[in-house]
ZAROZA-538780 format. One record per atom (N, C-alpha, C): residue number from 1; residue in three letters; x, y, z. Coordinates in Angstrom, 2 decimals, m for minus. Layout:
! ZAROZA-538780
     i    aa      east     north        up
   NUM   ALA         X         Y         Z
...
//
This chain:
! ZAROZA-538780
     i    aa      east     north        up
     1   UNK     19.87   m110.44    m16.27
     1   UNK     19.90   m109.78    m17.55
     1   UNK     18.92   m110.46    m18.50
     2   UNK     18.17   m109.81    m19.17
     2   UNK     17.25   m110.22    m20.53
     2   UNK     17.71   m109.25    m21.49
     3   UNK     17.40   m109.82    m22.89
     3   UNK     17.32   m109.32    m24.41
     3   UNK     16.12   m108.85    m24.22
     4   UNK     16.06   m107.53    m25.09
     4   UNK     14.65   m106.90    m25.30
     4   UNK     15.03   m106.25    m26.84
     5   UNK     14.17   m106.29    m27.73
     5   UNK     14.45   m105.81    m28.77
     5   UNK     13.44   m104.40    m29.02
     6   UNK     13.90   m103.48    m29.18
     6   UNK     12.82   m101.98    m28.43
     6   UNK     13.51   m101.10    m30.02
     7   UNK     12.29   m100.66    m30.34
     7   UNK     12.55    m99.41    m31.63
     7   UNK     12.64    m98.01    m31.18
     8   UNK     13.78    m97.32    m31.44
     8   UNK     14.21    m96.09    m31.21
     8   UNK     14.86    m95.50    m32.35
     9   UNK     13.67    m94.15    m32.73
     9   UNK     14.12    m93.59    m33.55
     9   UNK     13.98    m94.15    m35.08
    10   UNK     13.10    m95.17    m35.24
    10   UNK     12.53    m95.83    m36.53
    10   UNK     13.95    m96.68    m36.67
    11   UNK     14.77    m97.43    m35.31
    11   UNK     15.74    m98.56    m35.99
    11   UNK     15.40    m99.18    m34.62
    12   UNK     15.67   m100.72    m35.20
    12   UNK     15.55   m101.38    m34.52
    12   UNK     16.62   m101.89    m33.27
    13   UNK     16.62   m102.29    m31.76
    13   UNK     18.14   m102.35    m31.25
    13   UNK     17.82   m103.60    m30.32
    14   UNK     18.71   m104.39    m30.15
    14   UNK     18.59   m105.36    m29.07
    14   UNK     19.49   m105.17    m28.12
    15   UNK     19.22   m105.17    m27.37
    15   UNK     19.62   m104.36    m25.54
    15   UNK     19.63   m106.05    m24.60
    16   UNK     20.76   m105.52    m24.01
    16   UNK     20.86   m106.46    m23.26
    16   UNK     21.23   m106.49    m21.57
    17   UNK     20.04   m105.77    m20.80
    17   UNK     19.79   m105.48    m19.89
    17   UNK     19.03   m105.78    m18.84
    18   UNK     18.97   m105.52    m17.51
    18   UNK     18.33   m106.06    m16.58
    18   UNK     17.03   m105.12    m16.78
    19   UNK     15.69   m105.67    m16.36
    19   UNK     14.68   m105.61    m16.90
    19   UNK     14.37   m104.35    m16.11
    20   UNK     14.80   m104.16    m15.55
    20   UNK     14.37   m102.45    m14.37
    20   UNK     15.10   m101.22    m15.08
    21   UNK     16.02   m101.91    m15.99
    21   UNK     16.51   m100.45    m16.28
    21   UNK     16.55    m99.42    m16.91
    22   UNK     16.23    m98.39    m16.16
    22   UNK     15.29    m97.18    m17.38
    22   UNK     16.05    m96.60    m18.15
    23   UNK     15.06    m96.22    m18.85
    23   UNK     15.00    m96.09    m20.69
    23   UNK     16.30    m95.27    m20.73
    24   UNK     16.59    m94.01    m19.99
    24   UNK     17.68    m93.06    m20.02
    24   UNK     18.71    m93.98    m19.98
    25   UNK     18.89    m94.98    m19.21
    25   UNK     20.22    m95.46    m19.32
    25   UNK     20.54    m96.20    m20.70
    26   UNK     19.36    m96.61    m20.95
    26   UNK     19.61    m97.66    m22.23
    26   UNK     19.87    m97.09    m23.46
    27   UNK     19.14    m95.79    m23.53
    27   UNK     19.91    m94.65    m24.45
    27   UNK     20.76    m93.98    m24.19
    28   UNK     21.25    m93.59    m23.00
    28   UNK     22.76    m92.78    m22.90
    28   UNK     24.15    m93.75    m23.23
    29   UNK     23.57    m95.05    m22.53
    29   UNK     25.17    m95.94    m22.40
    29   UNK     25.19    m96.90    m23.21
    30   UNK     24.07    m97.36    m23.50
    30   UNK     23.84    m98.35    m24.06
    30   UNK     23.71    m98.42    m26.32
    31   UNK     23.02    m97.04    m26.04
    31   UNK     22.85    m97.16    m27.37
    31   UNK     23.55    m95.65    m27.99
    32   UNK     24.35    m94.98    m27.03
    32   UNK     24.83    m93.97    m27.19
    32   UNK     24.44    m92.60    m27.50
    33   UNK     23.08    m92.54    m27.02
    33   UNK     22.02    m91.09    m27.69
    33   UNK     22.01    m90.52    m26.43
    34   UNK     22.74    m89.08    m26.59
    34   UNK     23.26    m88.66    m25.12
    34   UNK     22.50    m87.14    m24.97
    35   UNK     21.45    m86.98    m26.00
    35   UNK     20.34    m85.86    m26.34
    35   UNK     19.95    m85.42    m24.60
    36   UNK     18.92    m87.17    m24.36
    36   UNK     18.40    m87.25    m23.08
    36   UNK     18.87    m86.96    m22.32
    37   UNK     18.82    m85.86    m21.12
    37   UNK     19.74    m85.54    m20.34
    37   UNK     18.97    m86.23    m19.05
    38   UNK     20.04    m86.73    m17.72
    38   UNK     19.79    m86.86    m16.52
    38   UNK     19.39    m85.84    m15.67
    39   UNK     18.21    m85.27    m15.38
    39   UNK     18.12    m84.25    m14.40
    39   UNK     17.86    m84.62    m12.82
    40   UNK     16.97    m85.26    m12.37
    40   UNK     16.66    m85.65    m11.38
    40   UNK     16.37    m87.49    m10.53
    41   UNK     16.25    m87.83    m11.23
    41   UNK     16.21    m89.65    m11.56
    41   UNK     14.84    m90.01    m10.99
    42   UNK     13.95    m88.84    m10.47
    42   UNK     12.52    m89.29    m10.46
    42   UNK     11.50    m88.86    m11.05
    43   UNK     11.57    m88.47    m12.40
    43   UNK     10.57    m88.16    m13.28
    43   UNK      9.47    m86.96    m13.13
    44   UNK     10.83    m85.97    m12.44
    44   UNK      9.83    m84.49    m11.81
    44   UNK     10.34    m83.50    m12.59
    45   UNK     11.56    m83.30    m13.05
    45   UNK     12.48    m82.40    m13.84
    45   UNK     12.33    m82.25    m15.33
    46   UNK     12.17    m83.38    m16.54
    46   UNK     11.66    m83.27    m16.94
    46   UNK     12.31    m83.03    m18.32
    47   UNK     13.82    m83.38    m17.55
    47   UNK     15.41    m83.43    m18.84
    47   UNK     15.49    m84.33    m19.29
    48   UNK     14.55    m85.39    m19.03
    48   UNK     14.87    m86.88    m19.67
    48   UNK     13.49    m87.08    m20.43
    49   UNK     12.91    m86.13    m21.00
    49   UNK     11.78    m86.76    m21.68
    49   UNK     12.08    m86.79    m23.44
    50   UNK     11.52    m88.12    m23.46
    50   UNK     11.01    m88.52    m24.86
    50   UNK      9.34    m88.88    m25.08
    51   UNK      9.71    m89.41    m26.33
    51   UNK      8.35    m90.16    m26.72
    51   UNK      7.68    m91.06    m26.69
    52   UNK      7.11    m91.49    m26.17
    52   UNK      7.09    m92.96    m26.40
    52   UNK      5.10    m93.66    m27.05
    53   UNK      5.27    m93.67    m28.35
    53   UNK      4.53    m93.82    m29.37
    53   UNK      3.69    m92.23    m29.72
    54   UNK      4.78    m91.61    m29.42
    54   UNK      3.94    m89.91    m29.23
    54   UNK      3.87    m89.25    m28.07
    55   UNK      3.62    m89.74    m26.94
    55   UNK      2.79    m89.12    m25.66
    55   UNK      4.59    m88.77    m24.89
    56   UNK      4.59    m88.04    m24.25
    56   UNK      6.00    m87.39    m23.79
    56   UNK      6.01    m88.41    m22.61
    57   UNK      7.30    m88.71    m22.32
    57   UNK      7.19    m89.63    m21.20
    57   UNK      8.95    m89.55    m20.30
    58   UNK      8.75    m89.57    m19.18
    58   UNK     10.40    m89.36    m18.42
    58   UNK     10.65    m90.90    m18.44
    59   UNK     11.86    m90.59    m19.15
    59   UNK     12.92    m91.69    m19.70
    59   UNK     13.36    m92.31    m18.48
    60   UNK     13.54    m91.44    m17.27
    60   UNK     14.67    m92.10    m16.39
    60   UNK     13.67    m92.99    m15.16
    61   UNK     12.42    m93.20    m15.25
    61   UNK     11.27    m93.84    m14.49
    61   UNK     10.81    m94.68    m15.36
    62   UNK     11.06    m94.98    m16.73
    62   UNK     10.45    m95.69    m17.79
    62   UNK     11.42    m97.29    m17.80
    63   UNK     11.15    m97.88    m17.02
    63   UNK     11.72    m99.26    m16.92
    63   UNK     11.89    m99.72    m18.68
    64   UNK     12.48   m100.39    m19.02
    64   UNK     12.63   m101.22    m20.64
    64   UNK     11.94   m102.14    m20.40
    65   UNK     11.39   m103.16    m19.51
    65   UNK     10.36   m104.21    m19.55
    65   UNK      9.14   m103.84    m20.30
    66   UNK      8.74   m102.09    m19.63
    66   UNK      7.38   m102.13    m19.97
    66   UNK      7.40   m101.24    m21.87
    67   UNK      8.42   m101.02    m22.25
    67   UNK      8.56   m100.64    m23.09
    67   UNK      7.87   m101.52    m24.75
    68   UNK      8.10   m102.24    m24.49
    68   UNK      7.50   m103.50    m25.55
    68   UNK      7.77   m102.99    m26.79
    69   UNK      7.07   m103.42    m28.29
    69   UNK      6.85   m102.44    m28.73
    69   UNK      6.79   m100.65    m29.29
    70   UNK      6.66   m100.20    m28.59
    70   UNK      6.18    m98.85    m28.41
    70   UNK      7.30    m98.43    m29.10
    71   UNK      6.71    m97.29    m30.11
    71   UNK      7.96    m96.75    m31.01
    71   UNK      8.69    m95.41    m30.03
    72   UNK     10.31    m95.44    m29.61
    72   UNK     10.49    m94.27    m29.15
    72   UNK     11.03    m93.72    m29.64
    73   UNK     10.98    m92.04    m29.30
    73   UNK     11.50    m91.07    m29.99
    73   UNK     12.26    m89.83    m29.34
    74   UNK     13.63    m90.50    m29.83
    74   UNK     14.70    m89.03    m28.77
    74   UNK     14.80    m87.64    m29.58
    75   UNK     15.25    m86.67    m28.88
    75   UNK     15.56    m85.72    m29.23
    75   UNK     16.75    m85.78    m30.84
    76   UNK     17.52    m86.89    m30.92
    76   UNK     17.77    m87.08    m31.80
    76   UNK     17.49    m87.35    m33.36
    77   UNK     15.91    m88.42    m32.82
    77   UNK     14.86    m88.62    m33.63
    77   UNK     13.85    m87.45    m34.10
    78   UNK     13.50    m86.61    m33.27
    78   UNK     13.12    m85.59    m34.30
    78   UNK     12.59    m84.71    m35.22
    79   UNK     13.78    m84.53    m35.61
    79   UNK     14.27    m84.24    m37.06
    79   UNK     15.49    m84.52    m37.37
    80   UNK     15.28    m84.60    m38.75
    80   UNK     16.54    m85.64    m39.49
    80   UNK     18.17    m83.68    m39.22
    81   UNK     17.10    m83.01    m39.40
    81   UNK     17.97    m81.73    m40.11
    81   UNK     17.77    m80.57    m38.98
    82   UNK     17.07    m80.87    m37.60
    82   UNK     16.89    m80.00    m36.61
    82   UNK     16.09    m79.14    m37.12
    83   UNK     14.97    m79.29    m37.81
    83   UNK     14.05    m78.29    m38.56
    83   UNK     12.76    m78.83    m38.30
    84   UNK     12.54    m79.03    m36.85
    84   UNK     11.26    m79.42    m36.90
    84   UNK     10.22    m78.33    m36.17
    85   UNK      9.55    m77.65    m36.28
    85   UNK      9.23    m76.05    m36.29
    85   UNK      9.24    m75.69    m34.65
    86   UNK      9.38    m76.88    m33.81
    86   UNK      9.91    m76.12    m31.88
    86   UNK     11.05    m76.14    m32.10
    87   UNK     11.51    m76.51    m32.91
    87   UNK     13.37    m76.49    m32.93
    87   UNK     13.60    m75.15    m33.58
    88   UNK     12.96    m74.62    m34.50
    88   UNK     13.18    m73.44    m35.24
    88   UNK     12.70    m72.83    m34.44
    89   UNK     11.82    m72.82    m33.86
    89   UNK     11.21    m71.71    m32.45
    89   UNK     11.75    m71.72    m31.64
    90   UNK     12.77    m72.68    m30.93
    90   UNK     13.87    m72.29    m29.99
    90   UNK     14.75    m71.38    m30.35
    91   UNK     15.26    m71.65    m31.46
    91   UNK     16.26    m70.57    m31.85
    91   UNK     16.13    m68.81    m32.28
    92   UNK     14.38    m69.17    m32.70
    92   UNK     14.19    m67.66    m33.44
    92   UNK     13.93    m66.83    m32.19
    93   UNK     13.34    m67.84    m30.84
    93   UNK     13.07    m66.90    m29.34
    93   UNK     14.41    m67.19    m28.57
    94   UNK     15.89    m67.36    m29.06
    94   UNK     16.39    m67.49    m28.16
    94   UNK     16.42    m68.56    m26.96
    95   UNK     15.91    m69.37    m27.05
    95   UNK     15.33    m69.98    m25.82
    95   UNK     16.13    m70.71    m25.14
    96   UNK     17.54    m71.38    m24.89
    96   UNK     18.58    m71.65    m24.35
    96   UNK     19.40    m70.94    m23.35
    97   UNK     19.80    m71.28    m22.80
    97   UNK     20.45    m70.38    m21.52
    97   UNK     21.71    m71.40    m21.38
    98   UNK     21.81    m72.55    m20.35
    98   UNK     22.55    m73.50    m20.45
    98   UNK     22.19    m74.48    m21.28
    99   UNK     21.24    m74.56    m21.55
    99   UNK     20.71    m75.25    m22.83
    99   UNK     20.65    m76.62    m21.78
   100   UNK     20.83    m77.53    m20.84
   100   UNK     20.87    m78.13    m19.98
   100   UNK     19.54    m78.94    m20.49
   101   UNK     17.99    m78.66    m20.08
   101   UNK     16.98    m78.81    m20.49
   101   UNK     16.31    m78.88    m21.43
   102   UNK     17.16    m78.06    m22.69
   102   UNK     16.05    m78.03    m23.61
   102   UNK     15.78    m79.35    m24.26
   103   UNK     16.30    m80.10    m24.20
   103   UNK     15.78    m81.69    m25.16
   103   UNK     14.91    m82.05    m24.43
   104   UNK     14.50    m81.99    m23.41
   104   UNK     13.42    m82.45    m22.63
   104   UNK     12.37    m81.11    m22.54
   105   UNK     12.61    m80.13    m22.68
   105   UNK     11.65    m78.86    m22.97
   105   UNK     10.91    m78.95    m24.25
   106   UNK     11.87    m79.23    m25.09
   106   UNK     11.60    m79.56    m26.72
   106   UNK     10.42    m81.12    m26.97
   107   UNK     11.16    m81.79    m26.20
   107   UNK     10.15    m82.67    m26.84
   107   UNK      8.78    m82.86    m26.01
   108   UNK      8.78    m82.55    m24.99
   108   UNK      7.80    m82.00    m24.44
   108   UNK      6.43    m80.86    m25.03
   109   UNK      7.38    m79.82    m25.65
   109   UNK      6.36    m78.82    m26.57
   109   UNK      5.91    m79.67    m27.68
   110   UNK      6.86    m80.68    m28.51
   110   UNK      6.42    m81.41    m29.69
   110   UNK      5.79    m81.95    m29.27
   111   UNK      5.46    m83.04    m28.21
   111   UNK      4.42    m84.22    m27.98
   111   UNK      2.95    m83.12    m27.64
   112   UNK      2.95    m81.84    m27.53
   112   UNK      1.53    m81.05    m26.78
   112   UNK      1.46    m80.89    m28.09
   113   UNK      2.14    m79.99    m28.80
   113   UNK      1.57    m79.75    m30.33
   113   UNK      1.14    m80.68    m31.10
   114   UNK      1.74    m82.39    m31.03
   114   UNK      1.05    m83.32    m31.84
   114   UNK     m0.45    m83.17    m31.60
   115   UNK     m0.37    m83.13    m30.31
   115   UNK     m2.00    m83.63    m29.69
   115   UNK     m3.07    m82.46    m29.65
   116   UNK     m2.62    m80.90    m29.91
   116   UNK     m2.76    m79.81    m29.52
   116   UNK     m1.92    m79.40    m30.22
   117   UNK     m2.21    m78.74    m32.14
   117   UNK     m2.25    m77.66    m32.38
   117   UNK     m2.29    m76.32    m32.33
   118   UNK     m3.19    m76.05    m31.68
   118   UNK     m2.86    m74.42    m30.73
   118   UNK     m3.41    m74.37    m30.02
   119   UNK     m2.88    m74.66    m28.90
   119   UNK     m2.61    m74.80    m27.79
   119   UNK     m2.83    m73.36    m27.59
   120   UNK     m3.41    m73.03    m25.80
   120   UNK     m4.12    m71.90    m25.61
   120   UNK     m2.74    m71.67    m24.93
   121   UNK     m2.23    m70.30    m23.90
   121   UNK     m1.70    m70.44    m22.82
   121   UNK     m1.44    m70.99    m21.83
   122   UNK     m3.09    m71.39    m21.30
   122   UNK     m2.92    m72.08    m20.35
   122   UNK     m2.62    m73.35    m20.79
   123   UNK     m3.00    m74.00    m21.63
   123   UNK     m2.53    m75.43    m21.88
   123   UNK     m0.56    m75.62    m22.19
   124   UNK     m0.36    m74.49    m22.43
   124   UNK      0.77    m74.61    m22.56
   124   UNK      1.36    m74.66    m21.16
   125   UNK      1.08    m73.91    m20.44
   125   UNK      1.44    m73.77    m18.62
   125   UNK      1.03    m75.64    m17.81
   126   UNK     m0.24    m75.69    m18.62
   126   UNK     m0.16    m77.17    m17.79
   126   UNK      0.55    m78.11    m18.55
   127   UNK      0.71    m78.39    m19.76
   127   UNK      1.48    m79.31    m20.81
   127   UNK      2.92    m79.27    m20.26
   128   UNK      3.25    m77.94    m20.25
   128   UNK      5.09    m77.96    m19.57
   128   UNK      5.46    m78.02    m18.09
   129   UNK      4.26    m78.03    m17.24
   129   UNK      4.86    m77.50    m15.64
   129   UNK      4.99    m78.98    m15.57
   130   UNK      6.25    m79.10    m15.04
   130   UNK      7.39    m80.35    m14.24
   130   UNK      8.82    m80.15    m15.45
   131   UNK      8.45    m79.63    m16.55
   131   UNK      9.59    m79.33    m17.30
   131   UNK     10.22    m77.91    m16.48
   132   UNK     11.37    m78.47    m15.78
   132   UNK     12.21    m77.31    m15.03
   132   UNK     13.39    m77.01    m15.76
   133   UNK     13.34    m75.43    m15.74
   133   UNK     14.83    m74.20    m16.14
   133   UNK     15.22    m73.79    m15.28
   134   UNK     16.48    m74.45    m15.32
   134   UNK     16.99    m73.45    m14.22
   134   UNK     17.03    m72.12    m14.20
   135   UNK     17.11    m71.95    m15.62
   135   UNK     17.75    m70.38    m16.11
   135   UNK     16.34    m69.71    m15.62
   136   UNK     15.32    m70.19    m15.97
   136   UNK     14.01    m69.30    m16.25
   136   UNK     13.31    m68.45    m17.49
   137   UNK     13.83    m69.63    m18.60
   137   UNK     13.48    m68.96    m19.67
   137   UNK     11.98    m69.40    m19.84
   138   UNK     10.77    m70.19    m18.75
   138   UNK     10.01    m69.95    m19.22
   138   UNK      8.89    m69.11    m20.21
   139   UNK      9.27    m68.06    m20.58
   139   UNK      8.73    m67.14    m20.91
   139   UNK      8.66    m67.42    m22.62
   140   UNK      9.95    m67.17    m22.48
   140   UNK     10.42    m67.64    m24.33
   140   UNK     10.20    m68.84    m24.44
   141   UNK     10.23    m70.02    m23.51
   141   UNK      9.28    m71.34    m23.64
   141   UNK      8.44    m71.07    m24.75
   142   UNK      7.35    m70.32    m24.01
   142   UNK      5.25    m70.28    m24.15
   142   UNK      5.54    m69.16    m25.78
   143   UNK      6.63    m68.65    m25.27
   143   UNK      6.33    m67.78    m27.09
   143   UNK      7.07    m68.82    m27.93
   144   UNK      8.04    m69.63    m27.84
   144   UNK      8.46    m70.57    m28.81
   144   UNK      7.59    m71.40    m29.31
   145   UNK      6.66    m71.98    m28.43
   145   UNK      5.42    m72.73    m28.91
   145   UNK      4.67    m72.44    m29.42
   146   UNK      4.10    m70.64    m29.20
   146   UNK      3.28    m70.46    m29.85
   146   UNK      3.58    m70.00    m31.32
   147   UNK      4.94    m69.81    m31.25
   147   UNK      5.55    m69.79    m32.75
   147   UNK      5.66    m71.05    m33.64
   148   UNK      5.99    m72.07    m32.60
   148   UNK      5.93    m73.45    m33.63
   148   UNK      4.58    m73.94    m34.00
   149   UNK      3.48    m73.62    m33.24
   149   UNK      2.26    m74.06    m33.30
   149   UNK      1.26    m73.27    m34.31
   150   UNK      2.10    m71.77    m34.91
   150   UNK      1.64    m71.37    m36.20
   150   UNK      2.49    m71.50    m37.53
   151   UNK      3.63    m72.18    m37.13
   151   UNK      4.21    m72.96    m38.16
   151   UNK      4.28    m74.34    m38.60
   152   UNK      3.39    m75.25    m37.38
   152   UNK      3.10    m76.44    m37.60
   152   UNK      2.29    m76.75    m39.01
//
């Protein structure tokens, strides 16, 4: 076991864990942010993504050693008020089914729009493919984005 002191969500937390253990666990059990969902435990599914200093990254392959630094950001983080314009575009397209995925769908569309404003189609098709629905709401995905990405 090591102390690591890692910022999530603009607060600071000291974790007290064995150095392999990824990020999903350290936020589900550890620090109680249960947004991140477990989908697959090898970073293909695409339910466990956050941020990490911006760039979308699967939580459950993200060891806490290599974390350092790096500011992360859960589905919790955000928005303070769930009003952050893919969050309002999930809802205005419907885009939930089991809802299972979407925190990792969601922050996925937010980390392409930081970097990518408007985003073409296809960038949206390559930005999200490994983000898996079961349901198959891809569709309302690519129009939710392109709704948040003219409300950005």
């Amino acid at each position: 076991m090591a102390q690591f002191t890692i910022n999530i969500n603009g607060a600071s937390h000291q974790i007290d864990v064995a150095a392999d253990t990824p990020m999903l666990w350290v936020l589900r059990d550890h620090i109680k942010l249960v947004g991140t969902k477990y989908g697959c435990g090898i970073g293909e599914c695409g339910a466990c993504t956050i941020h990490v200093d911006g760039v979308a990254t699967r939580a459950c392959s993200l060891p806490i050693s290599v974390v350092g630094d790096s500011k992360i950001t859960t589905i919790e983080g955000l928005s303070e008020n769930n009003d952050h314009p893919v969050q309002k575009a999930w809802i205005e397209h419907d885009v939930p089914q089991c809802g299972y995925c979407q925190s990792g769908q969601i922050m996925n569309a937010a980390a392409l729009l930081e970097q990518n404003p408007s985003p073409s189609d296809t960038e949206i098709d390559t930005a999200m493919n490994g983000n898996i629905c079961r349901c198959g709401t891809y569709t309302r995905v690519k129009k939710a984005i392109k709704t948040a990405s003219s409300q950005g």
